[in-house]
TIZA-52910 format. One line per 10 residues: number of its first residue (from 1); their letters; for each residue x, y, z of C-alpha. Coordinates in steps of 0.05 Angstrom, whole numbers. Layout:
% residues N
NUM) a) X Y Z; ...
***
This chain:
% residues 177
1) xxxxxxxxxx) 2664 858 -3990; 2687 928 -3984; 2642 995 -3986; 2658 1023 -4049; 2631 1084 -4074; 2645 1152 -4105; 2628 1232 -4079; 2656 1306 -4097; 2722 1311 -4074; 2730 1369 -4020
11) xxxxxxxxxx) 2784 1426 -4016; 2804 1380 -3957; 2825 1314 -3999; 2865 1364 -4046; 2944 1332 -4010; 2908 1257 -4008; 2888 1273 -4092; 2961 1306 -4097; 2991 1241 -4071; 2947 1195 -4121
21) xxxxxxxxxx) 2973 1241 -4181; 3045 1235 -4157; 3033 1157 -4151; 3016 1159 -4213; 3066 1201 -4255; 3117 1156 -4237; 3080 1096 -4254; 3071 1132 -4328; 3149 1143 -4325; 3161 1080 -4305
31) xxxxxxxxxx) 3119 1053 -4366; 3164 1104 -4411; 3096 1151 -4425; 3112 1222 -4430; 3041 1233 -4401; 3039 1279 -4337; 3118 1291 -4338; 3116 1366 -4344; 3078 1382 -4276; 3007 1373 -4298
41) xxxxxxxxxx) 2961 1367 -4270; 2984 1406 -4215; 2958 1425 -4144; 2921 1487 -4176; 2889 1449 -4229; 2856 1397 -4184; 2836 1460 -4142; 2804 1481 -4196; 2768 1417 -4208; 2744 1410 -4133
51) xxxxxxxxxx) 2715 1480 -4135; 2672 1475 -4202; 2660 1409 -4163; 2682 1365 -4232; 2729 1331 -4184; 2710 1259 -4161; 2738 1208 -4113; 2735 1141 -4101; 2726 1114 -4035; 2739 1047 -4012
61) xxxxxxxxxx) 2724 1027 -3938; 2733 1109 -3917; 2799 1115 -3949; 2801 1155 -4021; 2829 1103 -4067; 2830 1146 -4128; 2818 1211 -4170; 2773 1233 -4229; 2744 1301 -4259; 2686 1297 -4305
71) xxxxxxxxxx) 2670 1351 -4340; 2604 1357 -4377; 2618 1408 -4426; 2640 1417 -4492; 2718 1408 -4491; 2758 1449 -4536; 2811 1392 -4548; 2757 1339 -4572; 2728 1392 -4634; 2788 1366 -4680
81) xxxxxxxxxx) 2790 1295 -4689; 2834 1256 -4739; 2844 1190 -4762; 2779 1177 -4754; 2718 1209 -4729; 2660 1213 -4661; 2599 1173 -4670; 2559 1220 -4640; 2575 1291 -4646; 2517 1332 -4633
91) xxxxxxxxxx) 2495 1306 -4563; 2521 1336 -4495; 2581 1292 -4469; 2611 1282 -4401; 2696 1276 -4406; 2725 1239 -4360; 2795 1275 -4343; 2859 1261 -4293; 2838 1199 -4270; 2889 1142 -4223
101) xxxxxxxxxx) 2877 1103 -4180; 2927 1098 -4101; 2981 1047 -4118; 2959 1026 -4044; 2898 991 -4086; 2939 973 -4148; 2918 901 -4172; 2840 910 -4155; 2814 937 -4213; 2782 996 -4179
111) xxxxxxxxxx) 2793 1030 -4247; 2731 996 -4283; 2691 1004 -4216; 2706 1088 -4218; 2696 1090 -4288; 2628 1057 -4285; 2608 1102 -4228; 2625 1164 -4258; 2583 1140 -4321; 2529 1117 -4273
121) xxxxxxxxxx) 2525 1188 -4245; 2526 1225 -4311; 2470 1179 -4342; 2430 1190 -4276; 2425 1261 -4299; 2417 1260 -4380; 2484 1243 -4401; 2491 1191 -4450; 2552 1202 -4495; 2621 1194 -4462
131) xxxxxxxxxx) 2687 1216 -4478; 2766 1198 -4456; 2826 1206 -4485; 2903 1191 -4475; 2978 1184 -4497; 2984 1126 -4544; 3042 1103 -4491; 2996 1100 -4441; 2975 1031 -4453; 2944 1015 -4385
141) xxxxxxxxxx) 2886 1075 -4388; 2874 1047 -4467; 2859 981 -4437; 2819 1016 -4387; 2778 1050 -4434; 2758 998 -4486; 2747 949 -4420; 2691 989 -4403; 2669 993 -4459; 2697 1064 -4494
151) xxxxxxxxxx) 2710 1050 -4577; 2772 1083 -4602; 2749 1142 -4644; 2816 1177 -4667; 2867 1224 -4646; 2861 1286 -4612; 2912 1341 -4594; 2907 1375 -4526; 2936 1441 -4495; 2968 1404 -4442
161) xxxxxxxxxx) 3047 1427 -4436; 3090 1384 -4468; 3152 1369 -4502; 3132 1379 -4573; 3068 1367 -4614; 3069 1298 -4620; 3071 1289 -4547; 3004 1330 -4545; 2971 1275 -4595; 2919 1239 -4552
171) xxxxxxx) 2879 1167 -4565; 2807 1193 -4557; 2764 1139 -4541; 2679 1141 -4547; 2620 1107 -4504; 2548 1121 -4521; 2490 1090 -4475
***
């Protein structure tokens, strides 16, 4: 069995993180999602994310297998829902943002395992409501989300750069504990 576990990323995982989020925009190409084809995230944004220390890895035997932020905060993009509405929408919730996993651990559904860590640590302190969202082409992170157990709420759209409106329209997905 491997030692699998999560921690902060550090400033010094930033080109290991970098490589992960390459990895993975051209798996979303490959899958014909528009998702992550304009440059984000980029090295500044997961800078960002290791400094306010939102930004998560996932370690397998000493190596970082993948990336996560999670962000408890209120999240400008999540305030507009349509098509449908959140269950809970008056307690604090932790987001779980820019998340892939190393193709050099593709098949081992380390996905789930992150996921449920990064819940594990927001429940640890107080955090019971969960939110996620992505491009409705994006068919492997849906399937991530509602296998651990997230409830498609509606759609959102985000600020991320993109194309044209409807390539700002995001799935957001729902967990509460």
């Amino acid at each position: 069995m491997s030692s699998i576990y999560i921690k902060r990323a550090q400033i010094t995982d930033l080109n290991e993180i970098m490589n992960i989020i390459s990895q993975a925009q051209v798996m979303l190409k490959a899958d014909g999602s528009p998702q992550w084809q304009s440059g984000y995230p980029d090295t500044t944004t997961l800078k960002n994310d290791i400094m306010a220390q939102q930004c998560w890895v996932l370690m397998v035997d000493n190596k970082i297998a993948g990336t996560a932020t999670l962000i408890v905060a209120d999240d400008p993009n999540y305030r507009e829902i349509t098509d449908g509405q959140w269950e809970n929408n008056t307690d604090p919730y932790a987001t779980i943002h820019r998340i892939a996993i190393s193709s050099d651990f593709v098949g081992q559904h380390l996905g789930k395992i992150f996921i449920s860590n990064l819940i594990s640590q927001s429940y640890q302190n107080g955090i019971h409501n969960f939110r996620i969202d992505t491009h409705k082409l994006n068919k492997r992170m849906q399937h991530l989300a509602t296998s651990t157990g997230y409830v498609h709420r509606g759609k959102i759209y985000v600020s991320e750069p993109a194309a044209n409106h409807e390539d700002n329209a995001r799935l957001a997905f729902e967990l509460n504990l």
